[in-house]
N, C-alpha and C positions, 0 to 999 in steps of 0.2 A: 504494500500500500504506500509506504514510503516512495519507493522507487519510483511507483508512476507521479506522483505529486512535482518529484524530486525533475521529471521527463518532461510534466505539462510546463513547468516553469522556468525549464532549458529552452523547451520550442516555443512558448512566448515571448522570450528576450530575443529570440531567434525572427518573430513575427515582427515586433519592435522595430528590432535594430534595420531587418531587411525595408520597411516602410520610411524609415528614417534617411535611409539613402538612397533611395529610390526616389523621394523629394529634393534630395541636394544631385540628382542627377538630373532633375526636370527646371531647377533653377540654371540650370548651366546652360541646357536647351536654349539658343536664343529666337525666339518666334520672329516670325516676319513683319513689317511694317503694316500694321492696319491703313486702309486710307481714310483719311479722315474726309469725313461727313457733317461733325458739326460746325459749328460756326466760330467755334474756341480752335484756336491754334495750339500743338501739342506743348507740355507744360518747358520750358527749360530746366537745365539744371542747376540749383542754386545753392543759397547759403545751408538752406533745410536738408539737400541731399550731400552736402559735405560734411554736415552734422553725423546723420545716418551714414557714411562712411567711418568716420572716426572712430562710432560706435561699433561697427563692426567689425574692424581691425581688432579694434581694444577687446572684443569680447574674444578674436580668432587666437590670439597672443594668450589672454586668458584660459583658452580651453586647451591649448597646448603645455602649456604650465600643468592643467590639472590633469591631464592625461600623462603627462610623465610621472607625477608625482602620486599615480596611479589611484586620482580619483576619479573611476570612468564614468555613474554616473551624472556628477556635476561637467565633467567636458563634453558629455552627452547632450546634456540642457545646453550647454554656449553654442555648441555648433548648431545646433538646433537654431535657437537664436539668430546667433550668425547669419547663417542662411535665408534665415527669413529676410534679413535685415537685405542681405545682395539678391534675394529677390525683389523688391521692392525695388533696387538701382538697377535692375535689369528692364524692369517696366517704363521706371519712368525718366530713366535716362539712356535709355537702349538706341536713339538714332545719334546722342551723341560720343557716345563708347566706342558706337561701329564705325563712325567718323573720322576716329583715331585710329593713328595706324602703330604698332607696335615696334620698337625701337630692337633690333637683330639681338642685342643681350636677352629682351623680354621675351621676347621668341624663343630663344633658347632656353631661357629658366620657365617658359611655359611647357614646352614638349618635357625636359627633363620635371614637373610635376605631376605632367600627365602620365609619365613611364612609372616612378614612384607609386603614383596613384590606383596604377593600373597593378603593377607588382602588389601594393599589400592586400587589395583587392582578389586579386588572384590566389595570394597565402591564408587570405578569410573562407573564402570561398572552399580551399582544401580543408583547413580545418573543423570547417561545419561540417562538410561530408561526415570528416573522421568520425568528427563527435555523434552525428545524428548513428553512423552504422555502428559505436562503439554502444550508444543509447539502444538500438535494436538487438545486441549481442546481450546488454545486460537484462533485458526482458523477456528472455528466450534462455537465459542460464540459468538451472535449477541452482545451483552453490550459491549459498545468498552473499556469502564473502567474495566472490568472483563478481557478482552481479555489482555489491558495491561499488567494489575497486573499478571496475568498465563506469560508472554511471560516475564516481568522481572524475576519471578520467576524462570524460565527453565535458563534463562541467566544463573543468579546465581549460579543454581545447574550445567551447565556445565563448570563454571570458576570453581567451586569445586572439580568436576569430571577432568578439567584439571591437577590441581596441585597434586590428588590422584595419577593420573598417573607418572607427573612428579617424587612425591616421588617414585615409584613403582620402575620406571628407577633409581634414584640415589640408591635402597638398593640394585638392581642390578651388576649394576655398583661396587657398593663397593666389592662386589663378586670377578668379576674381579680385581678388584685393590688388592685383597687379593692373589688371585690365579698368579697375574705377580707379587707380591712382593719378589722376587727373582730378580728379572731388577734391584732393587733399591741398593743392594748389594755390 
């Protein structure tokens, strides 16, 4: 009885965390220019959305701090955060973002984010496997000390798999905080 509580509560942080970054993958998304129709001109970027940049930096830096210092999650909540916050500079300052062109350094420290990003993605990705078929080995193993030891072990490997992801989102993120640094100006 233990074990399966122990199972629903791995693959809900499982549910979680997968939901969690599948919105900081749809903020990156950049949508295409609606045309506009009404009689308001689209809004500029201003003092308000350099605000909301500062703030999002400052939280990115924060949640990095706390993900090292392995409080996953409080950098859970910031990136979360975060995110929102460069969703919002994606909306409404997306024709003058795409306007700018990216200087060959920032080019380069984008792709090298993106390869990161993609690597501990890809180490997340393995270790939930692990952990989800090590979770099926221990609910299928009569030795309830074997079944343990498998069901701690999957733990483990999806608190790993969380924080791969986490990173995945901050090297992202930094992308963004690259791409609005022109707000900071």
């Amino acid at each position: 009885m233990r074990l399966s509580r122990l199972i629903r509560i791995i693959l809900g942080m499982l549910l979680v965390q997968g939901l969690l970054f599948a919105g900081m993958g749809l903020a990156q998304t950049q949508t295409p220019p609606q045309p506009q129709t009404g009689a308001a001109p689209p809004a500029k970027c201003g003092p308000d959305h350099a605000i909301l940049y500062k703030r999002a930096v400052g939280l990115l830096d924060k949640a990095e701090k706390k993900l090292a210092a392995k409080y996953t999650a409080e950098a859970k909540s910031l990136l979360k955060e975060c995110n929102s916050l460069f969703t919002i500079l994606l909306k409404e300052c997306g024709p003058e973002q795409k306007a700018r062109t990216l200087t060959p350094q920032e080019e380069q420290q984008e792709t090298v984010n993106k390869k990161l990003a993609a690597d501990e993605t890809a180490q997340a990705e393995r270790l939930e496997q692990s952990s989800g078929e090590k979770l099926k080995k221990a609910e299928q193993t009569p030795q309830q000390e074997l079944a343990v030891k498998l069901a701690r072990e999957a733990k483990t490997e999806s608190e790993q798999a969380q924080v791969r992801h986490l990173k995945a989102g901050i090297y992202s993120l930094r992308n963004q905080q690259m791409i609005f640094r022109f707000l900071a100006r």
